[in-house]
ChimeraX commands (.cxc) that place a marker at each C-alpha (Angstrom):
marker #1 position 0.00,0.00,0.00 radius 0.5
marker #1 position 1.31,3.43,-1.31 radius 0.5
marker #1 position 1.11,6.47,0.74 radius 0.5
marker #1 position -0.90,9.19,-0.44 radius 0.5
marker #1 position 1.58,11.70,-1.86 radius 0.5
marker #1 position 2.48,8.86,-4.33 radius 0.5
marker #1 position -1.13,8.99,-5.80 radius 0.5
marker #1 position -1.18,10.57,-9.40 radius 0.5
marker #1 position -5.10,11.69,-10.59 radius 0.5
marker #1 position -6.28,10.19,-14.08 radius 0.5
marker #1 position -6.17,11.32,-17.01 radius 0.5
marker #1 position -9.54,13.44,-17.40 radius 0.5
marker #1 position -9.83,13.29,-13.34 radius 0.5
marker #1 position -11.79,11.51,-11.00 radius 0.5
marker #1 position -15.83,11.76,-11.71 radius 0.5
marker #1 position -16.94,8.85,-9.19 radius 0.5
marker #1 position -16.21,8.84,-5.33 radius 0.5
marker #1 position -17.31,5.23,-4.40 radius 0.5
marker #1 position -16.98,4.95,-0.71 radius 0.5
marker #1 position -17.54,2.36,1.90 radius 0.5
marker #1 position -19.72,4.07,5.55 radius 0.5
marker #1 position -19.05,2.32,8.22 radius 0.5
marker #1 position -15.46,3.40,10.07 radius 0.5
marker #1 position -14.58,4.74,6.50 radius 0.5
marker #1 position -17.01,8.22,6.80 radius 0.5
marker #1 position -17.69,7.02,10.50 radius 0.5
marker #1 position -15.71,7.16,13.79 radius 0.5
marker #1 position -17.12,5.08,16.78 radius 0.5
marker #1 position -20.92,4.71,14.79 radius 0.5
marker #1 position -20.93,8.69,14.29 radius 0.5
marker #1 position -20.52,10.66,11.17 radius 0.5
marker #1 position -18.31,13.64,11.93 radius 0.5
marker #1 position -18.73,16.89,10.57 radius 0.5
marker #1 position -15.64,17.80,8.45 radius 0.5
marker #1 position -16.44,13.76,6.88 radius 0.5
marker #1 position -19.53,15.08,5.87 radius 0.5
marker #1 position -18.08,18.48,4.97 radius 0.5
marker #1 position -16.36,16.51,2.85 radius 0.5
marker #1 position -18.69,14.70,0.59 radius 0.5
marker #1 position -20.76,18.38,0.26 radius 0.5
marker #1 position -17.51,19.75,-1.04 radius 0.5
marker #1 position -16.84,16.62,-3.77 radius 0.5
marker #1 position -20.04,16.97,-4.57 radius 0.5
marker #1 position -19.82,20.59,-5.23 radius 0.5
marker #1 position -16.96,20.08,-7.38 radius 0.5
marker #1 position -18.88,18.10,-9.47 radius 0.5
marker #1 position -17.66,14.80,-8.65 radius 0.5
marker #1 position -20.26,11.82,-7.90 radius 0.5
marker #1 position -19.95,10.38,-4.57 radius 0.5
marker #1 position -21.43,6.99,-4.32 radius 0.5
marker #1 position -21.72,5.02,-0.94 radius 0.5
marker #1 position -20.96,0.82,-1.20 radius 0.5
marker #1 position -22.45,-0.16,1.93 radius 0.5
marker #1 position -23.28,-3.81,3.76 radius 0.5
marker #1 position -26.23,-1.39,5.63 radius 0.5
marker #1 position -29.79,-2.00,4.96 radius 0.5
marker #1 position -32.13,-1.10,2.50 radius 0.5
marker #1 position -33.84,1.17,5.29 radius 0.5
marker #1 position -30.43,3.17,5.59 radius 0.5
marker #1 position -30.29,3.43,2.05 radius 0.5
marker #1 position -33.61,4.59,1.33 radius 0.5
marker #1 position -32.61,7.73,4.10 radius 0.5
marker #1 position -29.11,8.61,2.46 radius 0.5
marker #1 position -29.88,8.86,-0.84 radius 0.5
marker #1 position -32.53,11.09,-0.09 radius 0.5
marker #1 position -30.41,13.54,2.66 radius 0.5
marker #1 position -27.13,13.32,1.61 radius 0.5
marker #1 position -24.96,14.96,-1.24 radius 0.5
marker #1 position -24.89,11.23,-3.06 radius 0.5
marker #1 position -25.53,10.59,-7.02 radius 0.5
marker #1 position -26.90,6.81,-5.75 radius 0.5
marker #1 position -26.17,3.88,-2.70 radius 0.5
marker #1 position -25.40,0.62,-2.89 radius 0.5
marker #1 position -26.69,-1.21,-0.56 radius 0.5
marker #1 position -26.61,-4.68,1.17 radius 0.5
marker #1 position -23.36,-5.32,-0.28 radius 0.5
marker #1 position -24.18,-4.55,-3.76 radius 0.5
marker #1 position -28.18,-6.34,-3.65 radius 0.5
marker #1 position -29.60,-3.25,-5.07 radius 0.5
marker #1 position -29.12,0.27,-5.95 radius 0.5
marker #1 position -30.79,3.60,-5.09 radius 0.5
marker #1 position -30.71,6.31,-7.34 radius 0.5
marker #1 position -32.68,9.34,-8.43 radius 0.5
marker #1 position -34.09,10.16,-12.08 radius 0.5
marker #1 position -35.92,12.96,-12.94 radius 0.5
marker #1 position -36.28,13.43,-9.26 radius 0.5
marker #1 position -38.10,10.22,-8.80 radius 0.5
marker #1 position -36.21,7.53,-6.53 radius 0.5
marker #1 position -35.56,4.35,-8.49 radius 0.5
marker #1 position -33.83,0.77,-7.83 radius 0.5
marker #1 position -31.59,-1.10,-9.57 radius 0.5
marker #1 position -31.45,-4.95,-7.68 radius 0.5
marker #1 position -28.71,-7.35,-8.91 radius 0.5
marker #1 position -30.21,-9.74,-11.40 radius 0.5
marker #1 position -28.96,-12.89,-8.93 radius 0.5
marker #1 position -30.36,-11.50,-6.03 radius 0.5
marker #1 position -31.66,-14.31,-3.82 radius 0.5
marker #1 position -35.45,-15.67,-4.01 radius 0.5
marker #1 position -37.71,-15.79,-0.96 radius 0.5
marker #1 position -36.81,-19.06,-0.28 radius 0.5
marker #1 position -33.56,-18.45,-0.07 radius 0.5
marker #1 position -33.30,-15.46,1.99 radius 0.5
marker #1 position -35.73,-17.54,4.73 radius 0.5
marker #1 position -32.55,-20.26,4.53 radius 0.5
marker #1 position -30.66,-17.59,6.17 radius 0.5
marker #1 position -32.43,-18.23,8.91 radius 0.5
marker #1 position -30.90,-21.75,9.41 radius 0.5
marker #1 position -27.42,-20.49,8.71 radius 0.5
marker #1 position -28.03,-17.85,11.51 radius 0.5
marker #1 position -29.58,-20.62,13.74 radius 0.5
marker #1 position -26.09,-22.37,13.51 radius 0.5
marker #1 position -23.82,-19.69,13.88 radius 0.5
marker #1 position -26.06,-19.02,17.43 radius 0.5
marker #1 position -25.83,-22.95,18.27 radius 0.5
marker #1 position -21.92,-22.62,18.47 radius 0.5
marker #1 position -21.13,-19.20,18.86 radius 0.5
marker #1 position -24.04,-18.57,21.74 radius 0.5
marker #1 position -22.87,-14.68,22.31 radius 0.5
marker #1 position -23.49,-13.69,18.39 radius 0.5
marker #1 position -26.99,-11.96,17.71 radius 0.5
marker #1 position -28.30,-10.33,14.85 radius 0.5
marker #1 position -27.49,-6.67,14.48 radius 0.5
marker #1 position -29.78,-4.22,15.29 radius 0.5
marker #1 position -30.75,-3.18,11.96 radius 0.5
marker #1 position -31.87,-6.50,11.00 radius 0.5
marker #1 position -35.44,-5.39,10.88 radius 0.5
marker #1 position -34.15,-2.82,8.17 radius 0.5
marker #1 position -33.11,-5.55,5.83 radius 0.5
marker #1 position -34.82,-7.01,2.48 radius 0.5
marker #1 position -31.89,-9.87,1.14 radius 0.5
marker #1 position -29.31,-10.35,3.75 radius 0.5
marker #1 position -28.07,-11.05,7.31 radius 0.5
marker #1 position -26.06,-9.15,9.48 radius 0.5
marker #1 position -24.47,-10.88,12.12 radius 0.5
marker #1 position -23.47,-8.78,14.92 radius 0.5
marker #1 position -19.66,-9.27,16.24 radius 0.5
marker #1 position -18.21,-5.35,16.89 radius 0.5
marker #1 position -20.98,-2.98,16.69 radius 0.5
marker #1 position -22.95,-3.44,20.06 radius 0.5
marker #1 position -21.41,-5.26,23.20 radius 0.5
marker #1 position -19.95,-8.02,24.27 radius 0.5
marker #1 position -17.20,-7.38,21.35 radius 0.5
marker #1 position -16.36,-10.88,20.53 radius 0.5
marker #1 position -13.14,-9.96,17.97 radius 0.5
marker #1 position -12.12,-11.14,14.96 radius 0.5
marker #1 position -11.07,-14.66,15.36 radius 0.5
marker #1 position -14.99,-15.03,15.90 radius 0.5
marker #1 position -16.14,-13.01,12.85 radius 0.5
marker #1 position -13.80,-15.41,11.04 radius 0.5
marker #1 position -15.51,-18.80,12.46 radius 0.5
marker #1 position -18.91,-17.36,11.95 radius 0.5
marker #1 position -18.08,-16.57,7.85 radius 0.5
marker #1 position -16.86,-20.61,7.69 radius 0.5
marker #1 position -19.78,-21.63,9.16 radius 0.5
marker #1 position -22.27,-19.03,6.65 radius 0.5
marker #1 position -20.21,-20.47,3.98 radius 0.5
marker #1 position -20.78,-24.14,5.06 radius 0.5
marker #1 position -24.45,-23.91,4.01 radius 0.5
marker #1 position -23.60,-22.56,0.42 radius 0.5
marker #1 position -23.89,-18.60,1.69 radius 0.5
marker #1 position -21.60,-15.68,0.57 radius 0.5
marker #1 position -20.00,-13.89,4.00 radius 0.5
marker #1 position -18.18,-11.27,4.42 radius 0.5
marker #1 position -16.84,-9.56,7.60 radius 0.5
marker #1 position -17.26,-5.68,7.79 radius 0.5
marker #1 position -15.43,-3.61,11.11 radius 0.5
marker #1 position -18.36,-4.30,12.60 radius 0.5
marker #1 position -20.66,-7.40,11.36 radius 0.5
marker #1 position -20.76,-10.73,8.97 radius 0.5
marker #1 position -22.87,-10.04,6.23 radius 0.5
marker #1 position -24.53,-13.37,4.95 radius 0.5
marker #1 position -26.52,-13.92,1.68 radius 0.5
marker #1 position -27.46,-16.05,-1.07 radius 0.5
marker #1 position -26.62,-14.60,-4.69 radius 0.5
marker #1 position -23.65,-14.44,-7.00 radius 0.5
marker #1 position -23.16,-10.88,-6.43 radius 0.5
marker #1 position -20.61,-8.35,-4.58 radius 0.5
marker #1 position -19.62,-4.55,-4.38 radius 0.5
marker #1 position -18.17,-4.79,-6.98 radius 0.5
marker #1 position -20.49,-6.96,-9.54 radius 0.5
marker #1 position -23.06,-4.27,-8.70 radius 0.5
marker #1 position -20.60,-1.23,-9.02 radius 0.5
marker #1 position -19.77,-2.59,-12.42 radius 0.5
marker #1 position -23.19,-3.27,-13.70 radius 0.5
marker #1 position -25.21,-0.12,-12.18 radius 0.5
marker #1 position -22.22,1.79,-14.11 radius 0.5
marker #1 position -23.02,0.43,-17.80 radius 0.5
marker #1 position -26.88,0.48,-17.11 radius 0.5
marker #1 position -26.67,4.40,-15.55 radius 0.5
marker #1 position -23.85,6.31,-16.79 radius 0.5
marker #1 position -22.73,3.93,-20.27 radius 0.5
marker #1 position -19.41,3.22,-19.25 radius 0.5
marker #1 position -17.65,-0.28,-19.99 radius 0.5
marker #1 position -15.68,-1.47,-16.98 radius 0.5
marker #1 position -12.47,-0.20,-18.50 radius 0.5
marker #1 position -13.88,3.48,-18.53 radius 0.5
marker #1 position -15.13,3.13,-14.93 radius 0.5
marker #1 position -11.73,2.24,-13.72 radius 0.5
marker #1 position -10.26,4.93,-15.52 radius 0.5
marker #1 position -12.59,7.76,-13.73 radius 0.5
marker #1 position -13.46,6.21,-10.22 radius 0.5
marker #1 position -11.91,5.77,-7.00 radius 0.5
marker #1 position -13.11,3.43,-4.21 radius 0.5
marker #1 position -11.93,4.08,-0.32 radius 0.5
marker #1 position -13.06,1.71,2.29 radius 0.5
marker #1 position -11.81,0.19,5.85 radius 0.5
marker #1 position -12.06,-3.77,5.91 radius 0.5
marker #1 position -12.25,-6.92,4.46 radius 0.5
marker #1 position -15.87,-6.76,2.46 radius 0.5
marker #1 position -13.98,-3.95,0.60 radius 0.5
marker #1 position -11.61,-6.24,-0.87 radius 0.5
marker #1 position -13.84,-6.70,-4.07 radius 0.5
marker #1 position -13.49,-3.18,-4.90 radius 0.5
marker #1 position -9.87,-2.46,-3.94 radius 0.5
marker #1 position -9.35,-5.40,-6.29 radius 0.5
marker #1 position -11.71,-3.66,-8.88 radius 0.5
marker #1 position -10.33,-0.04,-8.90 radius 0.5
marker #1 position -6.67,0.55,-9.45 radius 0.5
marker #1 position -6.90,3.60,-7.49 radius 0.5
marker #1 position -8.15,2.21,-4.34 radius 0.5
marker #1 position -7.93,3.50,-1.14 radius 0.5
marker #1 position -8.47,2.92,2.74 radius 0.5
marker #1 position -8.01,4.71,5.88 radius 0.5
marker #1 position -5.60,3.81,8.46 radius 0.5
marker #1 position -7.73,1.27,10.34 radius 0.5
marker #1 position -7.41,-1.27,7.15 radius 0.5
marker #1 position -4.24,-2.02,9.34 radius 0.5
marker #1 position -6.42,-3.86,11.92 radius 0.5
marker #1 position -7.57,-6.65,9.29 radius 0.5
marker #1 position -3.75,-6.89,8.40 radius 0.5
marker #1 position -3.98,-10.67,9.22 radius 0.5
marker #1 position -6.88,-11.37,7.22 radius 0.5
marker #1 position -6.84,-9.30,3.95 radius 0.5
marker #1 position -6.04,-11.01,1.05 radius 0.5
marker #1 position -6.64,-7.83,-1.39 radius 0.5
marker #1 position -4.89,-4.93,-0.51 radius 0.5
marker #1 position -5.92,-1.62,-1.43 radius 0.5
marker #1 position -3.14,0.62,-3.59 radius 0.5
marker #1 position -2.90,3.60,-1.25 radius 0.5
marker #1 position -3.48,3.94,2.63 radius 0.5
marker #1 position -4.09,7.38,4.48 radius 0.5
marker #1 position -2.50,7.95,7.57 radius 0.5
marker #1 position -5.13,8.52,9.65 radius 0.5
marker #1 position -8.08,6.45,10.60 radius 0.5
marker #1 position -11.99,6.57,10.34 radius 0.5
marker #1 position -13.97,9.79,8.71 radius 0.5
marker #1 position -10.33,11.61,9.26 radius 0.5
marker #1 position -8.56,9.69,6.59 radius 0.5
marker #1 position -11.51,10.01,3.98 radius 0.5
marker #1 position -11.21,13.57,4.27 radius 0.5
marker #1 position -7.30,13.06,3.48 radius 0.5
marker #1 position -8.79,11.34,0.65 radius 0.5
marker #1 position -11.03,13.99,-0.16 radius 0.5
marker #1 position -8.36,16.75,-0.36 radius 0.5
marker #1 position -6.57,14.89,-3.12 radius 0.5
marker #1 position -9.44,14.54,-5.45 radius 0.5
marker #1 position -11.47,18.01,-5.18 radius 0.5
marker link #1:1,2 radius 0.2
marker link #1:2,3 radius 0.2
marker link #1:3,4 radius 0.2
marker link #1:4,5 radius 0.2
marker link #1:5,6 radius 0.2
marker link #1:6,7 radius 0.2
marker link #1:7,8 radius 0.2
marker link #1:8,9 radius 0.2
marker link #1:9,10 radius 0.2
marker link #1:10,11 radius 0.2
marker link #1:11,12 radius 0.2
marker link #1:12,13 radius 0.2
marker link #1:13,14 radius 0.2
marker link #1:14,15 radius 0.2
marker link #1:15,16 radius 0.2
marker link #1:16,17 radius 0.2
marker link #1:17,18 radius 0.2
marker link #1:18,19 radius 0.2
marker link #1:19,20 radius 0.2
marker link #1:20,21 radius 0.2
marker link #1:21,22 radius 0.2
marker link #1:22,23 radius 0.2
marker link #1:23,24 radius 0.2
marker link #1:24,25 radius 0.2
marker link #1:25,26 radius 0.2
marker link #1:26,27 radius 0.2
marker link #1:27,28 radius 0.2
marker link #1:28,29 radius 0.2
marker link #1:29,30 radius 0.2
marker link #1:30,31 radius 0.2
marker link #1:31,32 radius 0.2
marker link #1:32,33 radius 0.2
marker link #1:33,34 radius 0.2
marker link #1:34,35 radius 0.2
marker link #1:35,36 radius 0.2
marker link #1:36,37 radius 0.2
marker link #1:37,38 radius 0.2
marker link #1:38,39 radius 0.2
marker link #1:39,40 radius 0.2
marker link #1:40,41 radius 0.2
marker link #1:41,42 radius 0.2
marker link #1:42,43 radius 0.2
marker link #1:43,44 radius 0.2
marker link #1:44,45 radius 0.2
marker link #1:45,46 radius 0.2
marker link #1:46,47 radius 0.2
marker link #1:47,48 radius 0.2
marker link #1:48,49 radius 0.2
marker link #1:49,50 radius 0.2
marker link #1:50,51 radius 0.2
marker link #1:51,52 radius 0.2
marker link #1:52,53 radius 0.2
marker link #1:53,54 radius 0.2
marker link #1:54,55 radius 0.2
marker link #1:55,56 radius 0.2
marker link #1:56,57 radius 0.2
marker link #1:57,58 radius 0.2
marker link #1:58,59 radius 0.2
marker link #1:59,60 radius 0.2
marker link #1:60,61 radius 0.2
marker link #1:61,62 radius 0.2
marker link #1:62,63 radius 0.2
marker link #1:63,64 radius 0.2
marker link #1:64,65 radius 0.2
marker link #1:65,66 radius 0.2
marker link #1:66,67 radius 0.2
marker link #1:67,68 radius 0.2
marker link #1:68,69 radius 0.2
marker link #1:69,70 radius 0.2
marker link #1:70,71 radius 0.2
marker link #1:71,72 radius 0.2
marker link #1:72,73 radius 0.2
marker link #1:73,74 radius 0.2
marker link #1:74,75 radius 0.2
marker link #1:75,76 radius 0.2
marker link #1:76,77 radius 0.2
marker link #1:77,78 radius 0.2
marker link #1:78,79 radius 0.2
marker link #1:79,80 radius 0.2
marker link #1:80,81 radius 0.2
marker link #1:81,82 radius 0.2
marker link #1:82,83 radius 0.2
marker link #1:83,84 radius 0.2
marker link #1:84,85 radius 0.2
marker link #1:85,86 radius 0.2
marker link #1:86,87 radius 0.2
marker link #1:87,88 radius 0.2
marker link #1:88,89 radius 0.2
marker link #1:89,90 radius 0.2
marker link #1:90,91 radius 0.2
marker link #1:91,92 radius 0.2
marker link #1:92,93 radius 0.2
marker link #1:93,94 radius 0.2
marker link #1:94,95 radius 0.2
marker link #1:95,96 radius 0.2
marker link #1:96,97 radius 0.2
marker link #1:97,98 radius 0.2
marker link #1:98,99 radius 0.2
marker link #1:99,100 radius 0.2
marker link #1:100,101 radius 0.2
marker link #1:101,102 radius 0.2
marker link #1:102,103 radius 0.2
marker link #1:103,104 radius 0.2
marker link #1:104,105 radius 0.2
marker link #1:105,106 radius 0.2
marker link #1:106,107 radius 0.2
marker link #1:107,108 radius 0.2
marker link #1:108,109 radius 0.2
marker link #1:109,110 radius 0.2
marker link #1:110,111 radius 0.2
marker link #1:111,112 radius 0.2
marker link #1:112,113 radius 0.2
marker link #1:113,114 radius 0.2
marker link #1:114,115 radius 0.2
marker link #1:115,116 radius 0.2
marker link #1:116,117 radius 0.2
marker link #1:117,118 radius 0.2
marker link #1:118,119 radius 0.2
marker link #1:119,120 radius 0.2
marker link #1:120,121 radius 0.2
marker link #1:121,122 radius 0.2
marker link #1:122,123 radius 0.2
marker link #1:123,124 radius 0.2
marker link #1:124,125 radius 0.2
marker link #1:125,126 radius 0.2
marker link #1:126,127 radius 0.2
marker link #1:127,128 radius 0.2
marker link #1:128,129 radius 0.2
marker link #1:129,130 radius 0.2
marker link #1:130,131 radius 0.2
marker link #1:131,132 radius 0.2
marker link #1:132,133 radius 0.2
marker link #1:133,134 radius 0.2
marker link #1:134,135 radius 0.2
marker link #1:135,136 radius 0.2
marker link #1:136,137 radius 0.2
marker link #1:137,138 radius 0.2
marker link #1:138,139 radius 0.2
marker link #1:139,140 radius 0.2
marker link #1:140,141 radius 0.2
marker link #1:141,142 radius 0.2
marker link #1:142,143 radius 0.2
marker link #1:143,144 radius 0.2
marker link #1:144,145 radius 0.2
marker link #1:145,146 radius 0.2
marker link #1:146,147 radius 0.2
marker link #1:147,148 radius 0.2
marker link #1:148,149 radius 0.2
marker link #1:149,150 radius 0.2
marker link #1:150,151 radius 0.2
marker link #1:151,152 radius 0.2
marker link #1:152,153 radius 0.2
marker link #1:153,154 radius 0.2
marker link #1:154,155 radius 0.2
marker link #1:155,156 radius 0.2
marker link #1:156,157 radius 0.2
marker link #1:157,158 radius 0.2
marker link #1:158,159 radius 0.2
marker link #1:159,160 radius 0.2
marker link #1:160,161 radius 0.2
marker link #1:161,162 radius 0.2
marker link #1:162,163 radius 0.2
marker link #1:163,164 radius 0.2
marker link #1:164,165 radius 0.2
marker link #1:165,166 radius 0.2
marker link #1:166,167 radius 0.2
marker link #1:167,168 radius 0.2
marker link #1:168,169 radius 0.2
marker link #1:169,170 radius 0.2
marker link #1:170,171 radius 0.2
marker link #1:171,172 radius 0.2
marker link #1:172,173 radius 0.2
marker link #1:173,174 radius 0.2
marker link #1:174,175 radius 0.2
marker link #1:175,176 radius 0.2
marker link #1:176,177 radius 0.2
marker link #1:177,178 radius 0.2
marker link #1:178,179 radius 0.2
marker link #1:179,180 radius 0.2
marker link #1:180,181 radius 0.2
marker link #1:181,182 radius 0.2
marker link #1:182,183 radius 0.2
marker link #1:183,184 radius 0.2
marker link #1:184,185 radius 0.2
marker link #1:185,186 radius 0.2
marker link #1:186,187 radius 0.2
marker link #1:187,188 radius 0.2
marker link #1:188,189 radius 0.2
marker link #1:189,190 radius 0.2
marker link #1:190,191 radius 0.2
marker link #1:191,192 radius 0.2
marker link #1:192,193 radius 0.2
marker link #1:193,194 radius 0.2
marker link #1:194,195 radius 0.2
marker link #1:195,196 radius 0.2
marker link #1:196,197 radius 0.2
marker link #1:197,198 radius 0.2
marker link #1:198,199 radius 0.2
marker link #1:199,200 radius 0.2
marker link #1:200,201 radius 0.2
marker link #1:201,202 radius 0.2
marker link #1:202,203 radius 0.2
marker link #1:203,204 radius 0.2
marker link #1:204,205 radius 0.2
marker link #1:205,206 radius 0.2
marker link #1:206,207 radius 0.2
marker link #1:207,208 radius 0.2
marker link #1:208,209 radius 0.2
marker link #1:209,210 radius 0.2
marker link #1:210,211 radius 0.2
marker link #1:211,212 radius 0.2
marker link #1:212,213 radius 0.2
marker link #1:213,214 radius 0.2
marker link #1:214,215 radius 0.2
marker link #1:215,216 radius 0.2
marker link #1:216,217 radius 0.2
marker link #1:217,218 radius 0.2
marker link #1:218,219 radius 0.2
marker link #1:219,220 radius 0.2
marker link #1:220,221 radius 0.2
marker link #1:221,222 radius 0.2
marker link #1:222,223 radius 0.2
marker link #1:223,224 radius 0.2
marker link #1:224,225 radius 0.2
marker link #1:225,226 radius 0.2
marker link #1:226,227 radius 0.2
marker link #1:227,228 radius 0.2
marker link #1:228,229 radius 0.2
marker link #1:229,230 radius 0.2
marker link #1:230,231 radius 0.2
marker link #1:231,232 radius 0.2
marker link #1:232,233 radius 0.2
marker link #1:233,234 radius 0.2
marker link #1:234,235 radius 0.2
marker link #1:235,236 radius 0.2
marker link #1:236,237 radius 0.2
marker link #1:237,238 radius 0.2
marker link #1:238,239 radius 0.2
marker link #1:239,240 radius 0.2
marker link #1:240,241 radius 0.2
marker link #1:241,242 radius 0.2
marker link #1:242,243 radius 0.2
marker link #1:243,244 radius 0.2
marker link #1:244,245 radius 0.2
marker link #1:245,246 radius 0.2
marker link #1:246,247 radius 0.2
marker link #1:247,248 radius 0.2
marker link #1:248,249 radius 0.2
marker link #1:249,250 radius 0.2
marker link #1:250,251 radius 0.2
marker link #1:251,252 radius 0.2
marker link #1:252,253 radius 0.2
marker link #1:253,254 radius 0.2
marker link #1:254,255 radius 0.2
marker link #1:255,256 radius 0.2
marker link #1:256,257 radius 0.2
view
């Protein structure tokens, strides 16, 4: 991972912001001011910002609507909220799970809780159409990383994707990521192959359910904390700020206005 001062712009510039939420905009569960200073002021600049998110539909449905975003991606990549001609409209992955399927997460989550008996579902469960969130670092007792680990072997034992955020395992049933949906939503919105939308978008995020767009984006990006998943990452994104949380997107933000 490069520092920033190594990072050279694009030719043409940056027009996309994709950015991960949790402990990427957010310190300790709270967005800061001068984080969300910061999206106002790349959005003013005219570049599209463009959350990638493993929050809930509900979440989505609230950001796209009060904050300075061109669309959200939500559920880690399920669907996509956007406005058109002022109207809100959804994009949903085309191998987004069936009803069926999404009720087998139930078993998978009834097995994690069999084993792991301190796990529960996190609290905006209720806010949720296609996945689960399994709860290992957002509310109390904080039960670490070894654990969020053993809970995404046991998800993937019954056939389920998993990934581990800063904060929860995100479960589902579909053969789709960040970065399937990233890819898609930009042909289907904005035109561009996948070679132009690596050419005029960045991606910064925080953790290991980024790792399918650092691996997308050449210039990727995380904050400082990406250091605490050191152990686990397996795709690394090409530069690293040097400070953590909502502080080290706005490091971010600097280089790109």
């Amino acid at each position: 991972m490069k520092k920033l001062d190594q990072f050279v712009p694009p030719e043409g510039g940056v027009r996309f912001v994709l950015t991960d939420i949790d402990d990427t905009l957010t310190d300790e569960g709270k967005l800061g001011s001068e984080a969300y200073s910061a999206l106002w002021k790349l959005s003013a600049a005219g570049i599209r910002v463009i959350p990638v998110t493993g929050r809930p539909a509900g979440w989505c449905d609230m950001i796209i609507r009060q904050w300075p975003v061109e669309a959200v991606i939500g559920e880690n990549g399920a669907f996509v909220y956007y406005f058109e001609d002022r109207q809100l409209k959804s994009f949903i992955h085309p191998s987004v799970a069936d009803g069926e399927s999404i009720r087998k997460l139930e078993n998978v989550y009834n097995a994690v809780k069999a084993e792991i008996p301190l796990v529960r579902k996190a609290k905006d469960q209720f806010a949720r159409i296609y996945d689960l969130a399994i709860d290992f670092n957002e509310d109390p007792p904080r039960l670490g990383y070894e654990t969020a680990v053993r809970i995404r072997e046991i998800c993937e034992s019954f056939g389920a994707v998993a990934k581990i955020s800063s904060i929860h395992v995100n479960t589902w049933f579909g053969n789709y990521s960040k970065r399937d949906t990233a890819v898609l939503f930009m042909q289907e919105r904005y035109g561009l192959t996948e070679a132009e939308f690596k050419k005029q978008a960045v991606f910064c995020g925080d953790s290991p359910n980024d790792e399918p767009m650092f691996g997308c984006l050449p210039n990727s990006f995380a904050v400082a904390n990406i250091l605490d998943f050191a152990d686990i990452l397996e795709t690394e994104p090409a530069y690293i700020a040097s400070k953590r949380g909502g502080a080290g997107f706005v490091e971010v933000a600097e280089l790109l206005k």
